[in-house]
N, CA, C and O of each residue as an XYZ file, in Angstrom:
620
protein
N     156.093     58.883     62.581
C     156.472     60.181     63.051
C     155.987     60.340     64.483
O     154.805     60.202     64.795
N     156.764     60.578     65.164
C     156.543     61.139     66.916
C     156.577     62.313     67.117
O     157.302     63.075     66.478
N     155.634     62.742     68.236
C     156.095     63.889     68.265
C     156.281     64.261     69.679
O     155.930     63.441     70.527
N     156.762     65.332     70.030
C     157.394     65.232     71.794
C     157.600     66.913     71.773
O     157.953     67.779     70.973
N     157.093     66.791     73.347
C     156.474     67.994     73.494
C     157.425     68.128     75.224
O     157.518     67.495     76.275
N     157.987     69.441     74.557
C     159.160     69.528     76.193
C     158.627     70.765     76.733
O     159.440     71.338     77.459
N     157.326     71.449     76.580
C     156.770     72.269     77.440
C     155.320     71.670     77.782
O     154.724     71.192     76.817
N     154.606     71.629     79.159
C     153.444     71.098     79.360
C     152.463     71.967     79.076
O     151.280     71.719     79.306
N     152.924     73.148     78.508
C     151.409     74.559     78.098
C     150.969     74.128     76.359
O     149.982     74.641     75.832
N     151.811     73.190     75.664
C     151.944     72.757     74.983
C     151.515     71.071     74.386
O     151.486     70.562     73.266
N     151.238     70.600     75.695
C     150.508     69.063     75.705
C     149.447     69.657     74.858
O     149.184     70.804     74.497
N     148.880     68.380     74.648
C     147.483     68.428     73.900
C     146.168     68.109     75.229
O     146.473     67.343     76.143
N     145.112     68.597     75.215
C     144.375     68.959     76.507
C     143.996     67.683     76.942
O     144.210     66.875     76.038
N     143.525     67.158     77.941
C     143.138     65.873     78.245
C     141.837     66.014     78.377
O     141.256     66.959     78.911
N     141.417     65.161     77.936
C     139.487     65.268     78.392
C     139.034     64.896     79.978
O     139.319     63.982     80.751
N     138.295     65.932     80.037
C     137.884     65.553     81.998
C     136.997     64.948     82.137
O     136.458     64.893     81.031
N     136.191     64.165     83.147
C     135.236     62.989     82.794
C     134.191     63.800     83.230
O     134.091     64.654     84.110
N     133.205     63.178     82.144
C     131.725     64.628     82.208
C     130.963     63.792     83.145
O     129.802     63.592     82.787
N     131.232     63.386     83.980
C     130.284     62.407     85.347
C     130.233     63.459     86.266
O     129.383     63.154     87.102
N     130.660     64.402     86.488
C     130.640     65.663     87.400
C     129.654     66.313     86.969
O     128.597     66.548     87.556
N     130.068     66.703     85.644
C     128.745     67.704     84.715
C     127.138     66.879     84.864
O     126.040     67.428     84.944
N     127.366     65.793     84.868
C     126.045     65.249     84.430
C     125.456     64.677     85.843
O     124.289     64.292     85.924
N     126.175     64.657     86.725
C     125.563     64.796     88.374
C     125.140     65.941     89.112
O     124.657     65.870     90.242
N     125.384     67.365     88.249
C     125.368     68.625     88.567
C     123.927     68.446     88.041
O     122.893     68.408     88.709
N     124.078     68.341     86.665
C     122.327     68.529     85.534
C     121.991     67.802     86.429
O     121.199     68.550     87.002
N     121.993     66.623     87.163
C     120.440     65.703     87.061
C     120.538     66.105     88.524
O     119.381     65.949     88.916
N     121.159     66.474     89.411
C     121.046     67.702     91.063
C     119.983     68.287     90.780
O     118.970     68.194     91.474
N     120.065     68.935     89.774
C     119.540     70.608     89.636
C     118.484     70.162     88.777
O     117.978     71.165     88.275
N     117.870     69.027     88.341
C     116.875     68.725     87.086
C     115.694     68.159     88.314
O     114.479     68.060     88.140
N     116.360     67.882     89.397
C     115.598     66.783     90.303
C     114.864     68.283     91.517
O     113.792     68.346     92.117
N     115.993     69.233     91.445
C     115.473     69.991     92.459
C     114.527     71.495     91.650
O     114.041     72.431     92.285
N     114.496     71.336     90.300
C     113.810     71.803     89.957
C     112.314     71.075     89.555
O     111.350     71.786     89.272
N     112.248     69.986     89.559
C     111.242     69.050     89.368
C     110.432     69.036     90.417
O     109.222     69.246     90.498
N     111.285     68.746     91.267
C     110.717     67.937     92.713
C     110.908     68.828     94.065
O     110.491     68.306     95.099
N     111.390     69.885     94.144
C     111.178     71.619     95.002
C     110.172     71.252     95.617
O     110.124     70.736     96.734
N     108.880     71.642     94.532
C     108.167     72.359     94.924
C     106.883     71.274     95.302
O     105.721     71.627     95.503
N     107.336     70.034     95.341
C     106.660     68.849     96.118
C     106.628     68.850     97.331
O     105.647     69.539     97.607
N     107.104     68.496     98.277
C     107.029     68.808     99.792
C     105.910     69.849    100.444
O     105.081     69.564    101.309
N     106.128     71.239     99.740
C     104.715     72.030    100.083
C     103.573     71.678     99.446
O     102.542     72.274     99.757
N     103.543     70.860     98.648
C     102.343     70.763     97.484
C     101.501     69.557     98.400
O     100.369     69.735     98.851
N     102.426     68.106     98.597
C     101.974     66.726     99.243
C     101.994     66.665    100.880
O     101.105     66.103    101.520
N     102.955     67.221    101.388
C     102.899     67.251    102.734
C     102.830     68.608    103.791
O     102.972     68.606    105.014
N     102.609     69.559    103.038
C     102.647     70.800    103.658
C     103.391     71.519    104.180
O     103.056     72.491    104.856
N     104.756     71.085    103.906
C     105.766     71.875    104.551
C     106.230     73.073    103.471
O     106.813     72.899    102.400
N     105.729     74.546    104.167
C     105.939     75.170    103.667
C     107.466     75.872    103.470
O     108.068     75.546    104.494
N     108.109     76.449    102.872
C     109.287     77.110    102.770
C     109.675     78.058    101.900
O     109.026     77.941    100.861
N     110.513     79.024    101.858
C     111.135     80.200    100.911
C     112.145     79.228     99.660
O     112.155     79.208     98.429
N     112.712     78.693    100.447
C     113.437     77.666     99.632
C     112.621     76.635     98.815
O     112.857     76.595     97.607
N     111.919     76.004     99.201
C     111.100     74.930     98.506
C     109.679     75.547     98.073
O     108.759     75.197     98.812
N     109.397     76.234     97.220
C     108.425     77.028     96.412
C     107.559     75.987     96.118
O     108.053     74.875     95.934
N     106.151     76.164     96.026
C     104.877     75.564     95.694
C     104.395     75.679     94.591
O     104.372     76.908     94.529
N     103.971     75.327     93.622
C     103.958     75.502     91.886
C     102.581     76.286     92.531
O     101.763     75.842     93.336
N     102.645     77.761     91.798
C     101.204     78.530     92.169
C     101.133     79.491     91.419
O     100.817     80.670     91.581
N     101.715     78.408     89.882
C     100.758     79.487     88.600
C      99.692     79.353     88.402
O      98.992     78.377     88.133
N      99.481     80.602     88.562
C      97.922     80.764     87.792
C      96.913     80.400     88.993
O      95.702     80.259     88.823
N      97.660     80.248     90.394
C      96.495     80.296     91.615
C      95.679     81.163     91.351
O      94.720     80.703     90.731
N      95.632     82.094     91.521
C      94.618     83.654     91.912
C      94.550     83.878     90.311
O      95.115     84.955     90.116
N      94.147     83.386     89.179
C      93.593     83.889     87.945
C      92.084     83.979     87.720
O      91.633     84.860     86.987
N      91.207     83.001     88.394
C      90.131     83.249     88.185
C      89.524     83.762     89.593
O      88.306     83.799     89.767
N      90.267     84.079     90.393
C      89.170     84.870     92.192
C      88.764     86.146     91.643
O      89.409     86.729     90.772
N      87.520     86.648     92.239
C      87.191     87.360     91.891
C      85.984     87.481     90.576
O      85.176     88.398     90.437
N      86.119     86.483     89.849
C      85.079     86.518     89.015
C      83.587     85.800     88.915
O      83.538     84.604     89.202
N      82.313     86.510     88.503
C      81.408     86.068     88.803
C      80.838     85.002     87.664
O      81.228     85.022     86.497
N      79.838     84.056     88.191
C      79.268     82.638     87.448
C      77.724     83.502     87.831
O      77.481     84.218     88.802
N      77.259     83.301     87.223
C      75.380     83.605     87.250
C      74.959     84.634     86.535
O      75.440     84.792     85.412
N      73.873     85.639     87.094
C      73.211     86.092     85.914
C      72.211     87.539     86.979
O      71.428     87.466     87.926
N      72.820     88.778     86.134
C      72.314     89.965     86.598
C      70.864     89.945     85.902
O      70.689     89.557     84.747
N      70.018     90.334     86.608
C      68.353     90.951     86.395
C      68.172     92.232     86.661
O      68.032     92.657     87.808
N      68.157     93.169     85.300
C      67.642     94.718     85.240
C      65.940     94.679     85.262
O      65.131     94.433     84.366
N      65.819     94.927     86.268
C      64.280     94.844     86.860
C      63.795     96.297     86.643
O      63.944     97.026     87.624
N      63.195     96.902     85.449
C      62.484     97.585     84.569
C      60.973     97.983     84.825
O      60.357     96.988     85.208
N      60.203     99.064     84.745
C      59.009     98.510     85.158
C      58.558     98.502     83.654
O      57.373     98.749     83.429
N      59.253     98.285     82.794
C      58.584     97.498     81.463
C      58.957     96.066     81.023
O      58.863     95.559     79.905
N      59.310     95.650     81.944
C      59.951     94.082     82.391
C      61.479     94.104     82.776
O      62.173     95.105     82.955
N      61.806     92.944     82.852
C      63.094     92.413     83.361
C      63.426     92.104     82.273
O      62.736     91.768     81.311
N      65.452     92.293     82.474
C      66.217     91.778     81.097
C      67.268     91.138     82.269
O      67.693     91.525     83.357
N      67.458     89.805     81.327
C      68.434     89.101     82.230
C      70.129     89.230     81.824
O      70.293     88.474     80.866
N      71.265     89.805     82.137
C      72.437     89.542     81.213
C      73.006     88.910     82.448
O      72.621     88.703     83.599
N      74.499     88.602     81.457
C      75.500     88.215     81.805
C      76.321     88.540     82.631
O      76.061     89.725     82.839
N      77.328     88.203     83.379
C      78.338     89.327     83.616
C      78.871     89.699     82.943
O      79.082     90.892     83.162
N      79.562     89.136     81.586
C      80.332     90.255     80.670
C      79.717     90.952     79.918
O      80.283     91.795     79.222
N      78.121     90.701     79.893
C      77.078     91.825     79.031
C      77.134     93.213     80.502
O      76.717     94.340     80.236
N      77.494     93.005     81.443
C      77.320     93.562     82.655
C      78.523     94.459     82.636
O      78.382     95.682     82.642
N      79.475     93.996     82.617
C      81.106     94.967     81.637
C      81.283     95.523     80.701
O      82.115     96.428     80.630
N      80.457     95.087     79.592
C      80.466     95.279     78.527
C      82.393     95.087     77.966
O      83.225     95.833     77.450
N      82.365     93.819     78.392
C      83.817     93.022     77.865
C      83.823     91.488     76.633
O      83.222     90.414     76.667
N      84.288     91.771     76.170
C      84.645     90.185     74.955
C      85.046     89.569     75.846
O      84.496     88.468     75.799
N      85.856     89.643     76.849
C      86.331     88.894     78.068
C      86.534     89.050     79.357
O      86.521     90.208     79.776
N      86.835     87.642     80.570
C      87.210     88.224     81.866
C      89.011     88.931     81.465
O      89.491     89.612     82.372
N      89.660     88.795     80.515
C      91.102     88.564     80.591
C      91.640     90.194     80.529
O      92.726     90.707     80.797
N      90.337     90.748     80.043
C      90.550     92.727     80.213
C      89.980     93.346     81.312
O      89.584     94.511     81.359
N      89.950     92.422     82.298
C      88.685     93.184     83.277
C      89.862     93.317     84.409
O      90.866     92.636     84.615
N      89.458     94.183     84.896
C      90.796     95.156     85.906
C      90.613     94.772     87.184
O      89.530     94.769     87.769
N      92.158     94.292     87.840
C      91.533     93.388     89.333
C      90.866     94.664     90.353
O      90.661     94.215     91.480
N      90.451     96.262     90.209
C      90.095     96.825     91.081
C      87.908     96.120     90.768
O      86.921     96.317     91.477
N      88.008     95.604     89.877
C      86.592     95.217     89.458
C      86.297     94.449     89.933
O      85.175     94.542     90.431
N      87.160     92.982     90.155
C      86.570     92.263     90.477
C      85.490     91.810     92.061
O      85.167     92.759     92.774
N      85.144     90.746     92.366
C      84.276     90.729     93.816
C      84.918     90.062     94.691
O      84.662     88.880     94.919
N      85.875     90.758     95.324
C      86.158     89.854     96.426
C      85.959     90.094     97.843
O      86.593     89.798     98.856
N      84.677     90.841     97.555
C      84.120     91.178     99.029
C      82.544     90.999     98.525
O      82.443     90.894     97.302
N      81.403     90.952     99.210
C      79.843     90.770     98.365
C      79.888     92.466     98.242
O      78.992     92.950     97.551
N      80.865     93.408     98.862
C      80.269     94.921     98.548
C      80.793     95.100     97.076
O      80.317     96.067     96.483
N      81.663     94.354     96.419
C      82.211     94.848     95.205
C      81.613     94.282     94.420
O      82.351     93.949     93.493
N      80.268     93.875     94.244
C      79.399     93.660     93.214
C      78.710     94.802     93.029
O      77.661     94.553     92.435
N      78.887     96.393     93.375
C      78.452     97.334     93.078
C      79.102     97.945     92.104
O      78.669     98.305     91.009
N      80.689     98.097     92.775
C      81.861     98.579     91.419
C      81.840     97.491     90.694
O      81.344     98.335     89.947
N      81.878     95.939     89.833
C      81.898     95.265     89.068
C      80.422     95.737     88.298
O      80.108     95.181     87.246
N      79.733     96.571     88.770
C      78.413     96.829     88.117
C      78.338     98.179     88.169
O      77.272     98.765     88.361
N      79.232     98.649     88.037
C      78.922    100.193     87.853
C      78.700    101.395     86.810
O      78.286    102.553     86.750
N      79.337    100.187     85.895
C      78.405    101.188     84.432
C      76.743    100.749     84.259
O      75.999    101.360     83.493
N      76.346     99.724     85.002
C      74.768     99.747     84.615
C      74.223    100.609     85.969
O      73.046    100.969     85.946
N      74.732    100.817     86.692
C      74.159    101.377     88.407
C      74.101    103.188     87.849
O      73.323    104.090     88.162
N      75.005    103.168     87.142
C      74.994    104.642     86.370
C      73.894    104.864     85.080
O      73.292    105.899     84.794
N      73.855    103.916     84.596
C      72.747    103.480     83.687
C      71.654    103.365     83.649
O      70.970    103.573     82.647
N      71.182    102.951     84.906
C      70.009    101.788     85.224
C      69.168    102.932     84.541
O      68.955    102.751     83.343
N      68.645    104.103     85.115
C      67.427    105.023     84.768
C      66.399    104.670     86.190
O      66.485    103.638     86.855
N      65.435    105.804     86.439
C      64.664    105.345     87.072
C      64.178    104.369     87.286
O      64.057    103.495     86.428
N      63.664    104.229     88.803
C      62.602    103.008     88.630
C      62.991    101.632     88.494
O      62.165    100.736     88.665
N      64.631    101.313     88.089
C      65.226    100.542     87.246
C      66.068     99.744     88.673
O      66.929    100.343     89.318
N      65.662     98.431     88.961
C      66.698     97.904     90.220
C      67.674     96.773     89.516
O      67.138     96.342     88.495
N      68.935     96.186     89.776
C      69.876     95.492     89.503
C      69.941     94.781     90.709
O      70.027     95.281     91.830
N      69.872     93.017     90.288
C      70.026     92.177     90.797
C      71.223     91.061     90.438
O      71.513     90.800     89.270
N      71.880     90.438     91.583
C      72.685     89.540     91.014
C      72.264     87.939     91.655
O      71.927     87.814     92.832
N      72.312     87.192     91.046
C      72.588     85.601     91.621
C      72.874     84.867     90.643
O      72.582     84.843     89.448
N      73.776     83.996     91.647
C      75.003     83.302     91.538
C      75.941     82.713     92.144
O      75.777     82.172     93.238
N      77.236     82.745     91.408
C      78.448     82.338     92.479
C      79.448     83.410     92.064
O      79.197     84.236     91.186
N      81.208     83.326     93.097
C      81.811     84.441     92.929
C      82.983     83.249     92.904
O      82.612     82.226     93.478
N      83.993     83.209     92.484
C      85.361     82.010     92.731
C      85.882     82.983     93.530
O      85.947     84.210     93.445
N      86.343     81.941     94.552
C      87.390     82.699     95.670
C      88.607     81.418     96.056
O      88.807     80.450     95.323
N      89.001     81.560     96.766
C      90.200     80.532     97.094
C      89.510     79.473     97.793
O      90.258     78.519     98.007
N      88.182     79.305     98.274
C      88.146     78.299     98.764
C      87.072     77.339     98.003
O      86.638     76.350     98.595
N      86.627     77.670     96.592
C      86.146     77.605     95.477
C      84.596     78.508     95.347
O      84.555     79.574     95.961
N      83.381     78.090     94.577
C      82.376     78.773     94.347
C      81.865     78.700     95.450
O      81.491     77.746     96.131
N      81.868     80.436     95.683
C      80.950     81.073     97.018
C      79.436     81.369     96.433
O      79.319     82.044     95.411
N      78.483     80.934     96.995
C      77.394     81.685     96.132
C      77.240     82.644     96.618
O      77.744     82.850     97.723
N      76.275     83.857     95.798
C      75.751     85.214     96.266
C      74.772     85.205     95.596
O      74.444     84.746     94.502
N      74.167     85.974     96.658
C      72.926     86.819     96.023
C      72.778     88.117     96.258
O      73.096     88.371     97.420
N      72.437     89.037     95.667
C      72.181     90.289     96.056
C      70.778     91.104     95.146
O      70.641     91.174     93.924
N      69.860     91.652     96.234
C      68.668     92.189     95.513
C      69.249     93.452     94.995
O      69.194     93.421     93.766
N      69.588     94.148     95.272
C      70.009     95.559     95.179
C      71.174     95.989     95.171
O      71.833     96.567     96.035
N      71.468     95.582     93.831
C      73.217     95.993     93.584
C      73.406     97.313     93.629
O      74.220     97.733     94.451
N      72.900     97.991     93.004
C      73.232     99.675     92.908
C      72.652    100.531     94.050
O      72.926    101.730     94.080
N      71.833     99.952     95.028
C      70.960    100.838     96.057
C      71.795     99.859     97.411
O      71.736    100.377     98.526
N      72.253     99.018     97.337
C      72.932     98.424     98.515
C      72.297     98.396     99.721
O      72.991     98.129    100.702
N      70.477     98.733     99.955
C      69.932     98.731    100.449
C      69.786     97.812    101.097
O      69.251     98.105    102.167
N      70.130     96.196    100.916
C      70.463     95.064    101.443
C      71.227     94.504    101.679
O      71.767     94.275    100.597
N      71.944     93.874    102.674
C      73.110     93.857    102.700
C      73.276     92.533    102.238
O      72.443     91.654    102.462
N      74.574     92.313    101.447
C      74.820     90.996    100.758
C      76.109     90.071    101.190
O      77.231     90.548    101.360
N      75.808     88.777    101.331
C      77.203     88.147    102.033
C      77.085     87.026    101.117
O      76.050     86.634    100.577
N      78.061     86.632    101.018
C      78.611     84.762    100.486
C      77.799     84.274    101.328
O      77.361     84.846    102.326
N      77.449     82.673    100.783
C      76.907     81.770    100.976
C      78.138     80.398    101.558
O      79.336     80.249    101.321
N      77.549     79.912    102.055
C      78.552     78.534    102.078
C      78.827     77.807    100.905
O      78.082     77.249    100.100
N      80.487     77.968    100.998
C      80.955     77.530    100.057
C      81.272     76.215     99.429
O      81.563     75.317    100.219
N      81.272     75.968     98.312
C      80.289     74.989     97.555
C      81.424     74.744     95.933
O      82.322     75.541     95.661
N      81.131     73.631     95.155
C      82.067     73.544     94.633
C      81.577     73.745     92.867
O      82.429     73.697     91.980
């Protein structure tokens, strides 16, 4: 049996060769792969060629070391998140964090409200910033009576 077909809307479809399709995917597989290389290895920055920079700025701002509530019935040493009073850094609000040595006053400001007489807050440590662990120190977190700066930065 033959069959014959005298309108062409009526052919049966021809298959198109998927070598187009599959030079398009592996275009677009290569420039999503490999973009954001050029700014990453050689520094050329661009709008077009994006730099993989998840999760750059997730930990700036947060402190490594150990606050001293200097008591005149002794010293208690905490944490920083005993210092928040947080289960974690992942709830702590970026107006908190330190990215200046003056914002170790607001990152400490429920104990600076706390302290009670007589009572001084100390910090030392380090702070992560972009150019990695800055150390700090500061005698007088809540009286700012001293002035406090980063240290040379250190890894």
């Amino acid at each position: 049996m033959t069959m014959t077909f005298d309108s062409p809307h009526c052919a049966p479809a021809v298959a198109r060769p998927r070598s187009a399709r599959r030079v398009a995917f592996a275009a677009l597989a290569t420039f999503i792969l490999l973009g954001p290389a050029p700014g990453q290895l050689f520094g050329a920055h661009s709008m077009f060629l994006r730099e993989w920079v998840m999760f750059a700025g997730a930990g700036i701002g947060l402190p490594k070391g150990r606050f001293t509530l200097h008591r005149p019935d002794g010293a208690l040493v905490l944490s920083p998140l005993e210092v928040v009073a947080l289960p974690s850094f992942m709830t702590l609000p970026l107006e908190r964090r330190i990215f200046e040595p003056a914002d170790v006053k607001a990152f400490a400001a429920r104990l600076c409200g706390d302290a009670g007489e007589g009572a001084r807050l100390s910090f030392e440590g380090s702070v992560a910033t972009f150019t990695g662990w800055r150390p700090l120190a500061v005698d007088d977190v809540c009286g700012g009576s001293a002035k406090a700066q980063f240290g040379e930065a250190g890894k």
